[in-house]
N, C-alpha and C positions, 0 to 999 in steps of 0.2 A: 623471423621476429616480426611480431604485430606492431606498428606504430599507433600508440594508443591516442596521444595526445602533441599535439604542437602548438606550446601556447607562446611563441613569438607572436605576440601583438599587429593588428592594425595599428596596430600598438606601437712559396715565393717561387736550366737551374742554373745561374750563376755559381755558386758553390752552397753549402747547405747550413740555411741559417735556422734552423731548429725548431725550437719552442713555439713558431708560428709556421702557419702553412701559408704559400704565396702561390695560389694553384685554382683553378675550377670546382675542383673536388671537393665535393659536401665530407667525407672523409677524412679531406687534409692530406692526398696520399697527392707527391711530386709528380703534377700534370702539367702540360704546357695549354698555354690559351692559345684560342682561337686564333686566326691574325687580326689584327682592329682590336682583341677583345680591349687591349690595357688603353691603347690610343682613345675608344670608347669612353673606359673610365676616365684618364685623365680630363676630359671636357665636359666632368660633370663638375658639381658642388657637391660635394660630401658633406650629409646631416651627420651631426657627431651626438651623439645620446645617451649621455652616460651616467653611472651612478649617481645620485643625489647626495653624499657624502663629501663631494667638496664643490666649493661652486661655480657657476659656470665662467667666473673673471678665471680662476685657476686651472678650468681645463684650456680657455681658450691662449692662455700664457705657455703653458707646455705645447700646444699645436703651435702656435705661433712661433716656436724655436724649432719643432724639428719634424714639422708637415709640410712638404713644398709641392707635392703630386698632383696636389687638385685646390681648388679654393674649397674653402668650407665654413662651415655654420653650426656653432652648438647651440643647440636646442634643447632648452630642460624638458627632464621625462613627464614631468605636468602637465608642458606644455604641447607634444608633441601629436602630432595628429598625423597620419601617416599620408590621408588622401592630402592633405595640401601638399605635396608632393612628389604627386604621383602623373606629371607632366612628360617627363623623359630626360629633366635636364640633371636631375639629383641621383648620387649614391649615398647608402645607409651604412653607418658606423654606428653599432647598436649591440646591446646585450640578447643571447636567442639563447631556448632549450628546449627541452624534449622530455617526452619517458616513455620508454619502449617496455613491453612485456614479453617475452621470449613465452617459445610451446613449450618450456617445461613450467611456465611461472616467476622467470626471475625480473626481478624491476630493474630497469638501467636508467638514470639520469642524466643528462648529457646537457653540459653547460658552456657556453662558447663566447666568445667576441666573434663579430661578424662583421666582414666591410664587404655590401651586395652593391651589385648592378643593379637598376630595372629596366626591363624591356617594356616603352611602354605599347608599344604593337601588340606584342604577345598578350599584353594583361587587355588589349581593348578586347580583343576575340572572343576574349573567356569572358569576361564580362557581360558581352552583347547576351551571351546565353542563359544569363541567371534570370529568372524572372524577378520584377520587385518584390511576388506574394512567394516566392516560395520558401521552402521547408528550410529552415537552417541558412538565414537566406547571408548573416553575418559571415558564419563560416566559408558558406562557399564561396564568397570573395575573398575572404582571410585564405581561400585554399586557390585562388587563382594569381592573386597576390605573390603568395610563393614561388607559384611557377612558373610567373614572370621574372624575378628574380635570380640570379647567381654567383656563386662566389669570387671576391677579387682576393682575398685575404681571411685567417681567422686566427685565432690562439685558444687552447681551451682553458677555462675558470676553475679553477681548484673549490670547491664547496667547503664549508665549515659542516660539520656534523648537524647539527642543530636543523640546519635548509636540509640537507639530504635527505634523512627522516621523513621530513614534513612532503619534503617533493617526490618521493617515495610513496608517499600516501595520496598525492592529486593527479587521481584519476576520472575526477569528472572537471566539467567547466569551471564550476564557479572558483575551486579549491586552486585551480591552473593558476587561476586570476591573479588569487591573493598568491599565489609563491609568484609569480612572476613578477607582481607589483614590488614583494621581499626582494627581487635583484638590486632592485635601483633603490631603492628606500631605506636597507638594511645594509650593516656588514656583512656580507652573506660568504665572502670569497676570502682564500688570502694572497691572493697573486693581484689584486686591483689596488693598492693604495696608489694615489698621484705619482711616483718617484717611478712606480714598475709601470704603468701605464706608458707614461712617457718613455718608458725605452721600447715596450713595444712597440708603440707609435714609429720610433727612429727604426728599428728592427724591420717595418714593415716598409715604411717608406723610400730607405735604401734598398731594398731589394727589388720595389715596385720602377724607381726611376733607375736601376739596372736593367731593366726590362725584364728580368732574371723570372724564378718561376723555383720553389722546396715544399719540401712538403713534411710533416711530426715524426714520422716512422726510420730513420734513419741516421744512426750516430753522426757525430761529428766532432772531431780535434783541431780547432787553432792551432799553429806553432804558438801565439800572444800564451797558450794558457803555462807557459815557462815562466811567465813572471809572477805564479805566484810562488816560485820559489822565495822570492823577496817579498811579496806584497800579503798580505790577510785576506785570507776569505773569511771571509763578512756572513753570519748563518740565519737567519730569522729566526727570532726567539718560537716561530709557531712551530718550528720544525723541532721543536723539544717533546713537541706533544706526538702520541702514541695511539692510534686507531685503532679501536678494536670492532671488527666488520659485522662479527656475529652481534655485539653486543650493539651495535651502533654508539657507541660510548668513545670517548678519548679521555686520557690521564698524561698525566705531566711523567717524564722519566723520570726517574730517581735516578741519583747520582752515581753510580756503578753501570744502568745504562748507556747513560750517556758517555762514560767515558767508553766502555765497547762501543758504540756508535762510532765515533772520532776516533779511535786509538789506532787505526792503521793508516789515518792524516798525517802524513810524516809533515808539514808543512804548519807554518803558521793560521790561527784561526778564530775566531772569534761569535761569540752568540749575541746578537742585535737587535733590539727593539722595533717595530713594525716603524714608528714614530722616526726614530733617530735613524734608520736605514733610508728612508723616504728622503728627510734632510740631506742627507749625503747624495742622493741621487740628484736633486731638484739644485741641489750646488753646484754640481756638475764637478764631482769629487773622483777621480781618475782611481777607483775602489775596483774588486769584485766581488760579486755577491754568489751565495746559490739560489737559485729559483726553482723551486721544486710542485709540481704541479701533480693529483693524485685523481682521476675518473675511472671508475669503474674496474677499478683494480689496475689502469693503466699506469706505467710512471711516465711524466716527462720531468727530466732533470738537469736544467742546466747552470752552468760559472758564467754569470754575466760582468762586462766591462760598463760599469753604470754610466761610465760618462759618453762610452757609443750607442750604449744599447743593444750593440752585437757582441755574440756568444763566444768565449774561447774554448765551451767545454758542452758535449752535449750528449744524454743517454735516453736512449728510450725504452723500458721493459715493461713486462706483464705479468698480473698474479700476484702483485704486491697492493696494501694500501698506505707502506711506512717506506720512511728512508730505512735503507738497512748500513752496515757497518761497510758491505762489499763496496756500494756506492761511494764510500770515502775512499776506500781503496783504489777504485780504477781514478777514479781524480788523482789521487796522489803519484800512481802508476803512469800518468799522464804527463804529471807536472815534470815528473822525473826524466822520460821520455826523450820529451824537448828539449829538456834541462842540459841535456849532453850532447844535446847537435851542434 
């Protein structure tokens, strides 16, 4: 597989906490760090860089209740300039992606949250050898940049139909730009509203000062996920909606769908507004939700406890781009499980 494009900008194993990866691995696959690696990070200041959809009083209110690992600084994405930065004493909390072209021709997209290291030794070296005149002379520091850099943490961004398309189609520079600039400046995703942030954030954080280390690829059951035998799962209204891969198109389920979706949820449940879910999150409402995340035909799918942040319920498969009905199933299979321990 050719890496065509990377247009990131100059611009966890204690037990297995799921939906993000707390690992080295550009993959997200359960690695342990180096020794120092975390001791490193935590003596940095973390740039925080995030969507332009809410503003930066509101992200620095959600760090400030559940970021204790490092000091940090949000930064709006207008603002941000990567070289002011680039000293040794900061890490990067930041939106990153990709688009790979496979030898048969197929396009992959790949969208992420990213909390890097920088090495600044490593980027002096590369540096030293770029001339001022030469060829692409932007990129080649945008490509030594990178590989001074490494993973401390990430999650992957669920796309809307609409960006995938479009990022599907940028394959040169300029085209990279403008989708990349669409991260921060658009709705582009549906796993980032303020409420699901903030529990990544806690998600991340508690695993980070565990010193712990997980990684996407590998299920996972709470005993906690027994309480939804009493409690509502909580569904986002986006997960109504029905992808269709060939077409690149989505439609809303009609109402016989949706009941086969749900009908093997033996448990209480409920469909939520993107708005009024966030609410409940950002109250710090002891709910769960499902969080369902969809790249590249990958699932990640999990039951979150909104007011920790951490996962009671956790799936990961391949070859789908929908929820399907099974998915109700093993959750219910789940809840049941416990239920009778």
């Amino acid at each position: 597989m050719k890496r065509i494009l990377l247009f990131i900008m100059l611009a966890f194993s204690v037990k297995n906490y799921a939906q993000v990866a707390v690992s080295p691995s550009y993959r997200g696959t359960d690695e342990e760090f180096e020794n120092g690696e975390l001791e490193k990070f935590k003596s940095t200041t973390t740039i925080f860089v995030l969507p332009q959809l809410n503003s930066k009083e509101s992200y620095e209110k959600i760090l400030k209740e559940v970021w204790t690992v490092t000091p940090f600084k949000v930064v709006e994405y207008k603002d941000f300039k990567e070289l002011d930065y680039l000293d040794g004493t900061y890490s990067f909390a930041k939106l990153e992606g990709d688009v790979k072209v496979s030898s048969k021709g197929g396009v992959f997209v790949h969208t992420n949250f990213g909390l890097k290291i920088f090495d600044k030794e490593k980027f002096d070296k590369g540096f030293k050898k770029i001339k001022p005149d030469a060829k692409n002379y932007d990129i080649k520091v945008n490509g030594v940049y990178e590989g001074a850099t490494s993973y401390i943490a990430k999650f992957p961004l669920s796309v809307k139909p609409a960006f995938l398309l479009d990022a599907m189609k940028a394959l040169t520079s300029e085209k990279a730009a403008i989708i990349y600039n669409r991260m921060y400046t658009e709705s582009s995703f549906t796993n980032t509203n303020l409420g699901m942030l903030k529990n990544y954030f806690q998600n991340i954080n508690e695993m980070i000062g565990k010193g712990g280390h997980c990684g996407l690829y590998d299920d996972y059951v709470n005993p906690e996920v027994k309480n939804l035998k009493e409690s509502t799962l909580y569904i986002p209204e986006a997960y109504m909606m029905e992808f269709n891969s060939w077409k690149g198109t989505e439609k809303l389920r009609d109402e016989k769908d949706l009941k086969e979706l749900v009908e093997d949820y033996k448990y209480k449940f409920q469909f939520i507004r993107d708005e009024d879910l966030e609410k409940k999150i950002l109250n710090n409402e002891e709910i769960y939700y499902l969080r369902y995340v969809s790249m590249n035909a990958n699932k990640y799918l999990q039951v979150v406890n909104a007011k920790t942040g951490l996962p009671a319920y956790y799936f990961y498969g391949i070859a789908t781009y929908n929820l399907k009905d099974n998915d109700f199933e093993r959750i219910s299979k789940a809840v049941s499980k416990y239920s009778s321990k």
